[in-house]
Residue frames relative to the residue before (quaternion, step in Angstrom):
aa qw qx qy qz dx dy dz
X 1.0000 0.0000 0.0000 0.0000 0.00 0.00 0.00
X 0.4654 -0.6358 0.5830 0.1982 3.85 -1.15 1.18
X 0.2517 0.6733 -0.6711 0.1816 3.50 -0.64 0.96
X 0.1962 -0.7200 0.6645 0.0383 3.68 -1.43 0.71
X 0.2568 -0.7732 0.5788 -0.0348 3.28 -0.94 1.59
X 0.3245 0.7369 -0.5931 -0.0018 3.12 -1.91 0.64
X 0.6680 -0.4570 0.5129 0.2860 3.74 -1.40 0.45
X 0.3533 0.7005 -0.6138 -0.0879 3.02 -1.13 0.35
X 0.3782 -0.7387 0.5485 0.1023 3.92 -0.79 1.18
X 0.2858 0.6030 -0.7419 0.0662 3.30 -1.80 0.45
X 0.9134 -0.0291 -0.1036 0.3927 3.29 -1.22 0.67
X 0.6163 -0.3829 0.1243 0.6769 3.64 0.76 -0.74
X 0.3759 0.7361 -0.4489 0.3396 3.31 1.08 -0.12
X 0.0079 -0.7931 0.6055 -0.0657 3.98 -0.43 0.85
X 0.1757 0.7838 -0.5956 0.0072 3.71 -0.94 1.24
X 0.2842 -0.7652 0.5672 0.1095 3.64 -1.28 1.07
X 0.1291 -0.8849 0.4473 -0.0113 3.37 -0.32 1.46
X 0.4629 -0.7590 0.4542 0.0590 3.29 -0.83 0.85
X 0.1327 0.8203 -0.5553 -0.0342 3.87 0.29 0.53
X 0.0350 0.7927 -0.6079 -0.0281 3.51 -0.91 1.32
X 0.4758 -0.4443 0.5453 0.5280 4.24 -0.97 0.16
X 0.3705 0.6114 -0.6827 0.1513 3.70 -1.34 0.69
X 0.7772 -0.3090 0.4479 0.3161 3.24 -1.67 -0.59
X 0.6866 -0.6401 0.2911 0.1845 3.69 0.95 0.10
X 0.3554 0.7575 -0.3935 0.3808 3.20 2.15 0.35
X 0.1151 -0.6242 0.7521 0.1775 4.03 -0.16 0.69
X 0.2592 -0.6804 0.6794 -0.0912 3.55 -2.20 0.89
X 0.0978 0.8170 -0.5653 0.0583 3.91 0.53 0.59
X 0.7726 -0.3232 0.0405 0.5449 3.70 0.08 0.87
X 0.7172 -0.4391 0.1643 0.5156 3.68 0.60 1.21
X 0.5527 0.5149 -0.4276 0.4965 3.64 1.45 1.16
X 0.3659 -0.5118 0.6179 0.4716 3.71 -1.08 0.09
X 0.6735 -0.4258 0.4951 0.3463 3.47 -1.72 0.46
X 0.5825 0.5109 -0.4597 0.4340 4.10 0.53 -0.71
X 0.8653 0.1346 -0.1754 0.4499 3.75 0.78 -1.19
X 0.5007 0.5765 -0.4887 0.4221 3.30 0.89 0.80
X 0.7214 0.2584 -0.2439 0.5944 3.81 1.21 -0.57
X 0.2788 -0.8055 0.4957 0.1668 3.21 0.96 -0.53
X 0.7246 0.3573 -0.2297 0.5427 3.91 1.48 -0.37
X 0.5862 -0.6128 0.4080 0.3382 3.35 -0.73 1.91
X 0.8017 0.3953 -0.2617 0.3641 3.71 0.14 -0.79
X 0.3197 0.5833 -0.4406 0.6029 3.72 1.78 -0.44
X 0.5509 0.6553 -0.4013 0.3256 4.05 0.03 -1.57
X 0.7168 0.6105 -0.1457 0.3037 2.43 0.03 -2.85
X 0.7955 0.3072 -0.2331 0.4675 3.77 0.09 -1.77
X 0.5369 0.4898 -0.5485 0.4136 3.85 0.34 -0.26
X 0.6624 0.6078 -0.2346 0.3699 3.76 0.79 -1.27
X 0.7525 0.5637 -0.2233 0.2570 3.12 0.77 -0.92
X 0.5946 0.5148 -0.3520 0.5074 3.78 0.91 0.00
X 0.5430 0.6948 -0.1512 0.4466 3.05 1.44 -0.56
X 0.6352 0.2637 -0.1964 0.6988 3.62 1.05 -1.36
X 0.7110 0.5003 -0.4306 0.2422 3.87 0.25 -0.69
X 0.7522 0.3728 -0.2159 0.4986 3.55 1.57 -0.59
X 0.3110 -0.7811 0.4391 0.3168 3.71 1.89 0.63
X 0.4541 0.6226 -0.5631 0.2986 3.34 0.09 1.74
X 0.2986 0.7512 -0.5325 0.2512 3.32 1.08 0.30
X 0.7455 0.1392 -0.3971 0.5169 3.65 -1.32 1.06
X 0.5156 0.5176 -0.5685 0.3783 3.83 0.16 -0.07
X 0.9269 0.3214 -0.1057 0.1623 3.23 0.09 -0.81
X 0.0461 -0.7859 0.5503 0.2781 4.07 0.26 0.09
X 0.0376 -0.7989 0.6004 0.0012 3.27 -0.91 0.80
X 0.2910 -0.7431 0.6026 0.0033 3.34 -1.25 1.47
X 0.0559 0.7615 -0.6382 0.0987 3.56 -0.95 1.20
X 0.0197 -0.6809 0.7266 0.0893 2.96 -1.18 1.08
X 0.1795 -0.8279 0.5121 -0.1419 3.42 -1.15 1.21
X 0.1221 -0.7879 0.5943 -0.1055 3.70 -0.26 1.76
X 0.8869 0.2370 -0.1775 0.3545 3.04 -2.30 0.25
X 0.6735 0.2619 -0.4427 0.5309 3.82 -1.61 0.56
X 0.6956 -0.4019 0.5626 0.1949 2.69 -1.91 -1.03
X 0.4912 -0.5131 0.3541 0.6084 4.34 -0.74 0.69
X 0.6763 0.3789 -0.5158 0.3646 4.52 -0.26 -0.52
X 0.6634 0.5428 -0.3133 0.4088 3.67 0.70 -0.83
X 0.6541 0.4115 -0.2476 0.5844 3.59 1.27 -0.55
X 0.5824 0.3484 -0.5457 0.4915 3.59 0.42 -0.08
X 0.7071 0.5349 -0.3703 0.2771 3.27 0.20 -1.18
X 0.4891 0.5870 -0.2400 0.5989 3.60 1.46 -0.92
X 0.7775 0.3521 -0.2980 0.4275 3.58 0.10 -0.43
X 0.6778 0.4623 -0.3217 0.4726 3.57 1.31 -0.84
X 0.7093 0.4106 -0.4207 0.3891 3.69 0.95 -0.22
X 0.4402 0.5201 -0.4712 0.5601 3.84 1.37 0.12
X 0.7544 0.3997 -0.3391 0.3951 3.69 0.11 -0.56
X 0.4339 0.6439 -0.2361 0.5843 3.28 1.68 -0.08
X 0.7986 0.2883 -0.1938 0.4916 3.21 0.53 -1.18
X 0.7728 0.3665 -0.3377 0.3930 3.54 0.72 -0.34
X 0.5131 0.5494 -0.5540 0.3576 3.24 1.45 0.39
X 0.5142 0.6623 -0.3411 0.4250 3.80 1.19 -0.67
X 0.6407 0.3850 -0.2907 0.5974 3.76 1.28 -1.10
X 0.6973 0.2634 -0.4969 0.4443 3.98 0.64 0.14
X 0.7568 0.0313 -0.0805 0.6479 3.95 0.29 -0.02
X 0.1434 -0.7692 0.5818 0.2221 3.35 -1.01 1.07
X 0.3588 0.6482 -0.5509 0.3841 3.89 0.88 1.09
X 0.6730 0.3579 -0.4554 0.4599 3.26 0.62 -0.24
X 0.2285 0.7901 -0.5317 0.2020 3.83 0.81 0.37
X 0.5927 0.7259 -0.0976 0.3351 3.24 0.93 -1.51
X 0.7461 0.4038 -0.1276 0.5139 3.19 0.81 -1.88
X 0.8502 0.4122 -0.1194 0.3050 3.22 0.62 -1.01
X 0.3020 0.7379 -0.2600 0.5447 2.70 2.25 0.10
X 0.6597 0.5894 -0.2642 0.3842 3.41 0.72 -1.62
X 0.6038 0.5946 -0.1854 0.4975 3.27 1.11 -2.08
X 0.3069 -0.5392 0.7315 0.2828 4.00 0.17 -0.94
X 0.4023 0.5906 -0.6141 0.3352 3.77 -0.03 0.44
X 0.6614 0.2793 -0.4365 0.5423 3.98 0.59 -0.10
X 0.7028 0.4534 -0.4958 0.2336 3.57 -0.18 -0.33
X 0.5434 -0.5932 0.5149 0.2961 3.65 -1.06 0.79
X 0.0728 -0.6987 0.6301 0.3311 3.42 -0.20 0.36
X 0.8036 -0.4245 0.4156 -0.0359 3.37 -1.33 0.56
X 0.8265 0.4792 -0.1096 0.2743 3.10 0.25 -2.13
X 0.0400 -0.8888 0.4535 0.0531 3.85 0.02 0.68
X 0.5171 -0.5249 0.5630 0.3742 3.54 -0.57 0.28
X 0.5686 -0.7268 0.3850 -0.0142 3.38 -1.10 1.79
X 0.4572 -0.7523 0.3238 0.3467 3.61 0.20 1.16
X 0.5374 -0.5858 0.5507 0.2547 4.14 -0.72 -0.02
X 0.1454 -0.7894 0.5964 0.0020 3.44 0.01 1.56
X 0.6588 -0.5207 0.4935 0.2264 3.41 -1.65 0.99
X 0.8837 0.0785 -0.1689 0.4294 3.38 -1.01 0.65
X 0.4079 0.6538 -0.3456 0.5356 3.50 1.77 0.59
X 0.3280 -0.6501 0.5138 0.4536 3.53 -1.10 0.00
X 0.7763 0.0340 -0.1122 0.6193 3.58 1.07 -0.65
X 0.7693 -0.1019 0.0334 0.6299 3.92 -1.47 -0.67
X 0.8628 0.1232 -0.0272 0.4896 4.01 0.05 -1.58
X 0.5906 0.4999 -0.4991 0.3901 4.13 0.60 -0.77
X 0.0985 -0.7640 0.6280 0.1110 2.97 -1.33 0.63
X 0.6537 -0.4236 0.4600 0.4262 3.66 -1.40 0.59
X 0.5942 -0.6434 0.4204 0.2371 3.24 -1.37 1.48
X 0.3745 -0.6625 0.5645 0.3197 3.96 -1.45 0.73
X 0.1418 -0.7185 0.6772 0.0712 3.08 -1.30 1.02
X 0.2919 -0.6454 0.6332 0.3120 4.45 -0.40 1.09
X 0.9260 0.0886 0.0837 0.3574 3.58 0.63 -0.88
């Protein structure tokens, strides 16, 4: 069976997508995406690489998706679906380029500094 893998990463959130020829069923740990995020805009980003490279129904894609939070996992799931659409045709590279859907974003939640209450707030000044 023809299937095209890929990673995709945000925050700690980590999803491995599955791209198979089918009918267009998407699978986020043995859920559609409506009841697995449950938030219209969560939806929206899984969808989107999809409508931007007009391949919706070709494909059934299977994701199984760990760690972060439900925005950090969509977002994690749209850049794997991103990335294996580039590993099935590397013309849609371009488009989806444009969008920022391949780039990893980076950005991580800031470590907890000593004598701090968190990364930057600090514990109120008292003169006295």
């Amino acid at each position: 069976m023809e299937q095209w893998y890929a990673t995709g990463k945000r925050k700690t959130a980590v999803a491995r997508v599955f791209l198979r020829p089918g009918k267009g069923s998407i699978l986020v740990n043995g859920k559609t995406p409506k009841e697995y995020f449950f938030i219209d805009s969560s939806v929206l980003k899984v969808d989107a690489p999809l409508e931007i490279t007009k391949t919706q129904g070709m494909f059934d894609i299977l994701v199984t998706v760990a760690g972060g939070g439900l925005c950090a996992q969509a977002e994690a799931v749209r850049h794997g679906i991103s990335r294996a659409l580039v590993e099935y045709n590397a013309e849609m590279r371009p488009a989806l380029k444009k969008e920022g859907f391949l780039r990893r974003d980076a950005r991580m939640k800031e470590r907890k500094k000593y004598g701090l209450r968190s990364a930057r707030a600090r514990y109120q000044f008292s003169k006295r």
